[in-house]
mmCIF file of the N, C-alpha and C atoms, coordinates in Angstrom:
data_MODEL
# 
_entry.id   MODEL 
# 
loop_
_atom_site.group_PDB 
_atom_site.id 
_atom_site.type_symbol 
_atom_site.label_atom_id 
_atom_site.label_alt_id 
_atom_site.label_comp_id 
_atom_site.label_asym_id 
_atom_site.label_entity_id 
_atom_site.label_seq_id 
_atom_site.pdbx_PDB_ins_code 
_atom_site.Cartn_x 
_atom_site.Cartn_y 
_atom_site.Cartn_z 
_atom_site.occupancy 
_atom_site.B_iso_or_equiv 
_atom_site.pdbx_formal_charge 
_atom_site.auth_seq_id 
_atom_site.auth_comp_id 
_atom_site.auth_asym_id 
_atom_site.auth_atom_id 
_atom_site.pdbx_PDB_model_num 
ATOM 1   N N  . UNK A 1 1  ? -8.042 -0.687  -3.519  1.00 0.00 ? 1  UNK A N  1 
ATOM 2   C CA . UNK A 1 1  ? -6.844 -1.288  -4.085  1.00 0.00 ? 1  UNK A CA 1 
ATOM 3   C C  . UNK A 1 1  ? -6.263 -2.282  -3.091  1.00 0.00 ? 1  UNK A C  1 
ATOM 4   N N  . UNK A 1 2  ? -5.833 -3.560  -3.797  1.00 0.00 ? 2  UNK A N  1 
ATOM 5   C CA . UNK A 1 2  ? -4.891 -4.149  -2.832  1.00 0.00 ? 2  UNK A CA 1 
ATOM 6   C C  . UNK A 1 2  ? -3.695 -4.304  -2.795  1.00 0.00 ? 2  UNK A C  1 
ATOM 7   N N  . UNK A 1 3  ? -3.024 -4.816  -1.714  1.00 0.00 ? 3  UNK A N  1 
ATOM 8   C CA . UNK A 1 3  ? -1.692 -4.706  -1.442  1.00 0.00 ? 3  UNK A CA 1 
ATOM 9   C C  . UNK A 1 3  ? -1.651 -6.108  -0.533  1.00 0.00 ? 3  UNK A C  1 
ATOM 10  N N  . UNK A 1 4  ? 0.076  -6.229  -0.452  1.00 0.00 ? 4  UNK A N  1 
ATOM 11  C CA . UNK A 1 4  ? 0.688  -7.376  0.922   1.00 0.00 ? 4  UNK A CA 1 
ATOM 12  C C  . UNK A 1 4  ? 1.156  -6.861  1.733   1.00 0.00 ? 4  UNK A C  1 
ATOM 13  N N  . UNK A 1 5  ? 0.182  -6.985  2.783   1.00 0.00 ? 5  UNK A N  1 
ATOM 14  C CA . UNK A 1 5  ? 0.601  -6.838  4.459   1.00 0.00 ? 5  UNK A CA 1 
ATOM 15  C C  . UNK A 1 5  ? 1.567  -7.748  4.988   1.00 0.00 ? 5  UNK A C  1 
ATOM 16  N N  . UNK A 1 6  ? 3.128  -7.040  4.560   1.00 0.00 ? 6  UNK A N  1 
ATOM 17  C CA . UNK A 1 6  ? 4.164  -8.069  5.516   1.00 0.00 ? 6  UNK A CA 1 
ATOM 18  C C  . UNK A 1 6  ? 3.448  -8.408  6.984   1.00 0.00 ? 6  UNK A C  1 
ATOM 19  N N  . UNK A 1 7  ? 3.312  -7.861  8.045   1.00 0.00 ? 7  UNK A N  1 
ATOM 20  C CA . UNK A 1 7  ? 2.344  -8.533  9.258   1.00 0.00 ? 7  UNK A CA 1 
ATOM 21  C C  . UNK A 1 7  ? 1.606  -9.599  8.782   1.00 0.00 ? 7  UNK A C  1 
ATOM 22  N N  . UNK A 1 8  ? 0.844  -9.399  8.354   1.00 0.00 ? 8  UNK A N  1 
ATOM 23  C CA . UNK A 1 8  ? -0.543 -10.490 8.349   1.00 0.00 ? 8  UNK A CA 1 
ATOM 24  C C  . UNK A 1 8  ? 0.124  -11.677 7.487   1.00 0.00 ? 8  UNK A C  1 
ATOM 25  N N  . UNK A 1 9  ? 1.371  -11.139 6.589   1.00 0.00 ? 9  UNK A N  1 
ATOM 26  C CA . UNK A 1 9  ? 1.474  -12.293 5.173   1.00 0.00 ? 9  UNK A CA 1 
ATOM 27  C C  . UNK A 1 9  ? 0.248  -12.221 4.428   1.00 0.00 ? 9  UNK A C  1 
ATOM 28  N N  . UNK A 1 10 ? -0.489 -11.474 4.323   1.00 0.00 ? 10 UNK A N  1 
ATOM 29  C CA . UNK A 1 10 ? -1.682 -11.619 3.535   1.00 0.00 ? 10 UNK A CA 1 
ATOM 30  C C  . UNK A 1 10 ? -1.846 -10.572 2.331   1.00 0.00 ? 10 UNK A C  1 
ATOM 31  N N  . UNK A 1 11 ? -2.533 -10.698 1.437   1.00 0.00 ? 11 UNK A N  1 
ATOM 32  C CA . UNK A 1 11 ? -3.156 -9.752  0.343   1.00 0.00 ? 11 UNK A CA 1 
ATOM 33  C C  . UNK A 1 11 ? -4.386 -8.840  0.983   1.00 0.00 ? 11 UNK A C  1 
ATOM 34  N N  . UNK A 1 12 ? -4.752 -7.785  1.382   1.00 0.00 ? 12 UNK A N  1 
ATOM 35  C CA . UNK A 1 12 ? -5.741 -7.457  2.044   1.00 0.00 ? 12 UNK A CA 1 
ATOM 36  C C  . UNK A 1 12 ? -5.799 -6.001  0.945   1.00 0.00 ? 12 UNK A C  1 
ATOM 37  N N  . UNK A 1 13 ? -7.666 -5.316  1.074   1.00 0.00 ? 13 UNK A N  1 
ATOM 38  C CA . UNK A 1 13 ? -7.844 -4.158  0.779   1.00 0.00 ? 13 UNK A CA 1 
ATOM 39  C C  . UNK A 1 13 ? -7.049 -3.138  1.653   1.00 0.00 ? 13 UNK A C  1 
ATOM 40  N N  . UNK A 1 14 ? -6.474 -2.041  0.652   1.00 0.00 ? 14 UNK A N  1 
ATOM 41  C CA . UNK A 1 14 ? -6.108 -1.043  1.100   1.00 0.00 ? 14 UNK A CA 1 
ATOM 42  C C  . UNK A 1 14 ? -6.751 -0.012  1.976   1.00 0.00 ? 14 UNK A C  1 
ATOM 43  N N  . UNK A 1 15 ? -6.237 0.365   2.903   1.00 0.00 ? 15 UNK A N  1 
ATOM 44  C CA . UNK A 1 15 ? -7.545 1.596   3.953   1.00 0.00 ? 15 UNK A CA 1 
ATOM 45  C C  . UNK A 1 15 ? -6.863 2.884   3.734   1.00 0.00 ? 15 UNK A C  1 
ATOM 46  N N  . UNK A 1 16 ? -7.185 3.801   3.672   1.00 0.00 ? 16 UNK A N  1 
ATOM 47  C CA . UNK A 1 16 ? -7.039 5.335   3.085   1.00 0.00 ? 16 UNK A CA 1 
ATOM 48  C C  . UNK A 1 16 ? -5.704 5.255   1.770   1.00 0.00 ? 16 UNK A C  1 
ATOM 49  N N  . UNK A 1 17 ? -6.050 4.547   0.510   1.00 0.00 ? 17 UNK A N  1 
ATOM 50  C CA . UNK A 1 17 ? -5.254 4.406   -0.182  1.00 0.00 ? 17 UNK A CA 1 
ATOM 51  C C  . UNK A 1 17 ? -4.480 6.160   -0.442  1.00 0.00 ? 17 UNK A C  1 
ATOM 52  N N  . UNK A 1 18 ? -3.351 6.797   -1.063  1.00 0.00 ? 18 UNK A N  1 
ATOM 53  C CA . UNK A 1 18 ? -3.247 7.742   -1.603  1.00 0.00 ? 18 UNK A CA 1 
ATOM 54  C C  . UNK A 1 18 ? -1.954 7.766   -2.503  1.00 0.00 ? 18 UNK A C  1 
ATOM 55  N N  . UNK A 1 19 ? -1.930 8.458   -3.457  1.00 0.00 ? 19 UNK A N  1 
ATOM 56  C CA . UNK A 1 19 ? -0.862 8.683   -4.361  1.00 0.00 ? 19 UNK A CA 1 
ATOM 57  C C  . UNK A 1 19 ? 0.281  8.921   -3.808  1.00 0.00 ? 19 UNK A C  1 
ATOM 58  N N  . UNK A 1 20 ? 1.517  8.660   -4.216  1.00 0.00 ? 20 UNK A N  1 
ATOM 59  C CA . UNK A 1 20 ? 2.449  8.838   -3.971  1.00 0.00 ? 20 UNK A CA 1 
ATOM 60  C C  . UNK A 1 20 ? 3.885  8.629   -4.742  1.00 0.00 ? 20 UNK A C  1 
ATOM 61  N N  . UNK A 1 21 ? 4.666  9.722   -5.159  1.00 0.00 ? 21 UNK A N  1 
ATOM 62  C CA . UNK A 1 21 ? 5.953  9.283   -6.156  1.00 0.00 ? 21 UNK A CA 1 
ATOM 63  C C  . UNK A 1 21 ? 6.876  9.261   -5.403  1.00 0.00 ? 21 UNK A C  1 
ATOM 64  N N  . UNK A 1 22 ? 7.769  8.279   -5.496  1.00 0.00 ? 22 UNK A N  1 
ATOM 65  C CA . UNK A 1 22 ? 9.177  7.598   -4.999  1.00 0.00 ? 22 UNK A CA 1 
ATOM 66  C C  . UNK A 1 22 ? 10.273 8.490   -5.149  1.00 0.00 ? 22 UNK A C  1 
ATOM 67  N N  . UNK A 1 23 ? 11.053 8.461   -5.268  1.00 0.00 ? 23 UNK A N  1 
ATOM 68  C CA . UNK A 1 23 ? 12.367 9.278   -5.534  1.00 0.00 ? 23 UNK A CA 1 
ATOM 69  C C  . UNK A 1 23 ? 12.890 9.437   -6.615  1.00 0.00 ? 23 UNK A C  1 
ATOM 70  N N  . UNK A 1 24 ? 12.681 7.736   -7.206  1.00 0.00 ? 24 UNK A N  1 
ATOM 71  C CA . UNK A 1 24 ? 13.173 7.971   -8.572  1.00 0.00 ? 24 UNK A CA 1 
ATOM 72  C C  . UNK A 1 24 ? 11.736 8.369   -10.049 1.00 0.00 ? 24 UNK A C  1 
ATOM 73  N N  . UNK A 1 25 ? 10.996 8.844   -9.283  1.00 0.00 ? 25 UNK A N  1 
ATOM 74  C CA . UNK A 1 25 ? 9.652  9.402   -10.275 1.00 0.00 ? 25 UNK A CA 1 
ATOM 75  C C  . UNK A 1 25 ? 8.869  8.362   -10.331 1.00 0.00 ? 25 UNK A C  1 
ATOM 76  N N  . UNK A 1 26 ? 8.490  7.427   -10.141 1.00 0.00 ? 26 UNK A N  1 
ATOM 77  C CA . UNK A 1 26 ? 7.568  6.252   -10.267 1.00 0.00 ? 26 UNK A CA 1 
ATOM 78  C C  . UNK A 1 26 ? 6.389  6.052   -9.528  1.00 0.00 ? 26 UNK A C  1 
ATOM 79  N N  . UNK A 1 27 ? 5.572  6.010   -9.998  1.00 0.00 ? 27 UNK A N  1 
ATOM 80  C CA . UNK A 1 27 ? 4.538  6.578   -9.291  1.00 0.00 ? 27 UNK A CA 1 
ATOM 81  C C  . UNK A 1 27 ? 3.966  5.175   -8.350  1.00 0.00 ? 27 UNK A C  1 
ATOM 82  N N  . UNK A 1 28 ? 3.253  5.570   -7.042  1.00 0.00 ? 28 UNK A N  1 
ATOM 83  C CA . UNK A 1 28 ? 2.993  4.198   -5.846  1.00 0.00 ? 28 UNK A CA 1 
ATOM 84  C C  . UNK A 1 28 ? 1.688  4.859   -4.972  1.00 0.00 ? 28 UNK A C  1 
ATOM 85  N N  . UNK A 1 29 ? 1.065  3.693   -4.636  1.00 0.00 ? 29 UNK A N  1 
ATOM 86  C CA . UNK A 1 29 ? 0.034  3.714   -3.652  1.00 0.00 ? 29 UNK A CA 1 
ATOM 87  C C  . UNK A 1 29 ? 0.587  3.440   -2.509  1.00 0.00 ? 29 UNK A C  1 
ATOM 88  N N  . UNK A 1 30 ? 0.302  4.418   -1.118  1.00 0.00 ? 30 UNK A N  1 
ATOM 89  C CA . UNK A 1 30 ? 0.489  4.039   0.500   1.00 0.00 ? 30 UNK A CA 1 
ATOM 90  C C  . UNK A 1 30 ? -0.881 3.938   0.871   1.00 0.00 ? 30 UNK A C  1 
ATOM 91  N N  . UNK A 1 31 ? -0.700 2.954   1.852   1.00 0.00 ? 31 UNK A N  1 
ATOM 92  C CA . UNK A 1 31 ? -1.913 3.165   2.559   1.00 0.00 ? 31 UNK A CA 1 
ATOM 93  C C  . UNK A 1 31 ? -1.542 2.322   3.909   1.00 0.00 ? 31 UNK A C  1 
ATOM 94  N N  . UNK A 1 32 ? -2.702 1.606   4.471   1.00 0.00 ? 32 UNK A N  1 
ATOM 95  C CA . UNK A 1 32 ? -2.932 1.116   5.710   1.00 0.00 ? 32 UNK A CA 1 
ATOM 96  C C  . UNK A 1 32 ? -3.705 -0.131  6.097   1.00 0.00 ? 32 UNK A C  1 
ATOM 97  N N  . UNK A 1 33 ? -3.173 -0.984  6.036   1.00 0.00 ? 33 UNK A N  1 
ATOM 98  C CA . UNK A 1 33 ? -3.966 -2.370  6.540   1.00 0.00 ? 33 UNK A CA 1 
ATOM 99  C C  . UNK A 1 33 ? -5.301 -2.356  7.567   1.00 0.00 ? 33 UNK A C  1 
ATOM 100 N N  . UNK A 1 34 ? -6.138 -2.804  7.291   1.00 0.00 ? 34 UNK A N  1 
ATOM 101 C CA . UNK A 1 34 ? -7.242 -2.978  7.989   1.00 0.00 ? 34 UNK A CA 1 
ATOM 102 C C  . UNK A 1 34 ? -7.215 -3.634  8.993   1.00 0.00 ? 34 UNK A C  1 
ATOM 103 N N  . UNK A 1 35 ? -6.177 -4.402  8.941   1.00 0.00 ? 35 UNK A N  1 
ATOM 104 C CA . UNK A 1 35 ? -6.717 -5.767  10.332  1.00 0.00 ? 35 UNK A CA 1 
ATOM 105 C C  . UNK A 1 35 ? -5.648 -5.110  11.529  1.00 0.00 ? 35 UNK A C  1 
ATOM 106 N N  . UNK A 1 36 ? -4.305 -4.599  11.049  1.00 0.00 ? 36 UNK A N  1 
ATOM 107 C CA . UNK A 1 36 ? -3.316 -4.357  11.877  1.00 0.00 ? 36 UNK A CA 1 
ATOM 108 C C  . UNK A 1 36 ? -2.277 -2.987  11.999  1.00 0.00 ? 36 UNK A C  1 
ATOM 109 N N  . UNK A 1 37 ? -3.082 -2.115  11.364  1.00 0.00 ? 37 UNK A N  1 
ATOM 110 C CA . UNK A 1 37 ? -2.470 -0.738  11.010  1.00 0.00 ? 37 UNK A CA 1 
ATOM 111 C C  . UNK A 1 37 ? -1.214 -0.698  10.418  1.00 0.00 ? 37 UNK A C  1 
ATOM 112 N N  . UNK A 1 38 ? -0.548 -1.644  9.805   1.00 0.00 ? 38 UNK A N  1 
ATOM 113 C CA . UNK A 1 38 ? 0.562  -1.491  9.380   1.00 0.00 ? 38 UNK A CA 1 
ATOM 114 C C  . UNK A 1 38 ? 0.700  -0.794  7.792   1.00 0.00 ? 38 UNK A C  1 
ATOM 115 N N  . UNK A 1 39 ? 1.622  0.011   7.937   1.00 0.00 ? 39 UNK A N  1 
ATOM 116 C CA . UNK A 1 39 ? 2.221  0.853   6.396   1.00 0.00 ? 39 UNK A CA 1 
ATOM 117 C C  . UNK A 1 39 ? 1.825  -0.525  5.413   1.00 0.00 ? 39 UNK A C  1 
ATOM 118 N N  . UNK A 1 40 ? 0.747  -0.319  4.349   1.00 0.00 ? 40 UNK A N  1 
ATOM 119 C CA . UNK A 1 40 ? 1.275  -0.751  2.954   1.00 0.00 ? 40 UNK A CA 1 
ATOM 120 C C  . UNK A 1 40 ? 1.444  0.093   1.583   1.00 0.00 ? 40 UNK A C  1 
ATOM 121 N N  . UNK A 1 41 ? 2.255  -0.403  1.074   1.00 0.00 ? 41 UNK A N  1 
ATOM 122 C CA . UNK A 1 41 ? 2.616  -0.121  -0.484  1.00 0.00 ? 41 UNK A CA 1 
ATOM 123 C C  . UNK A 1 41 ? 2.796  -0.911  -1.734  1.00 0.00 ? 41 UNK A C  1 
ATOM 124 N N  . UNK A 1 42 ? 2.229  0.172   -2.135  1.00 0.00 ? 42 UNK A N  1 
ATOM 125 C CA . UNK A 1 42 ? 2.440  -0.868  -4.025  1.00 0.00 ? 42 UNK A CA 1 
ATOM 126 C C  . UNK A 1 42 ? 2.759  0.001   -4.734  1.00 0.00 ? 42 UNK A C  1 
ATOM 127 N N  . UNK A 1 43 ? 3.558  -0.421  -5.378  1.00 0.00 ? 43 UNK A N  1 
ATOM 128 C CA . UNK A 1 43 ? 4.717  0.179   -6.515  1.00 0.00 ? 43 UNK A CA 1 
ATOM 129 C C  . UNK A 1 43 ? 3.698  0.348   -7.807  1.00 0.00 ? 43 UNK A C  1 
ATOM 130 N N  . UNK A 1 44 ? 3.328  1.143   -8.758  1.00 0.00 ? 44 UNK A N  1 
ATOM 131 C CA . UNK A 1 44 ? 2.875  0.954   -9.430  1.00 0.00 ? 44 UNK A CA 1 
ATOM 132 C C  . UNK A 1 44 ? 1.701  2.160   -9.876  1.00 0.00 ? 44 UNK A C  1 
ATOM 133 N N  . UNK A 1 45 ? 1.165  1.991   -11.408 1.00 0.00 ? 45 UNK A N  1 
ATOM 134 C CA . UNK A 1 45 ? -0.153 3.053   -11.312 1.00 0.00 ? 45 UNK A CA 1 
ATOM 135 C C  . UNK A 1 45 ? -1.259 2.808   -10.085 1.00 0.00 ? 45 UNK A C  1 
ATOM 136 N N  . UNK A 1 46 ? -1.929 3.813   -9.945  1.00 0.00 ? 46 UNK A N  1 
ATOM 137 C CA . UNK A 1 46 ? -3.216 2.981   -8.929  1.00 0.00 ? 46 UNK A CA 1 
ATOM 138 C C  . UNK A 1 46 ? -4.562 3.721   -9.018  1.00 0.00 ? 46 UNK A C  1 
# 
């Protein structure tokens, strides 16, 4: 899955994508940038 790496400014593949629901029930992907270890997320099914 992909996501935007605020760091890089870029669109990059997700690295250990996993499920995750928000607070208000909505379901989101976390994961981890490849180039720079930084937290990403996407809001959304995945």
């Amino acid at each position: 899955m992909t996501a935007y790496c605020m760091k890089c400014r870029a669109k990059k593949e997700m690295k250990n994508p996993k499920k995750v629901t928000m607070k208000n029930g909505k379901p989101a992907t976390q994961g981890v940038c490849p180039k720079c270890g930084t937290k990403m997320f996407r809001i959304g099914k995945s």
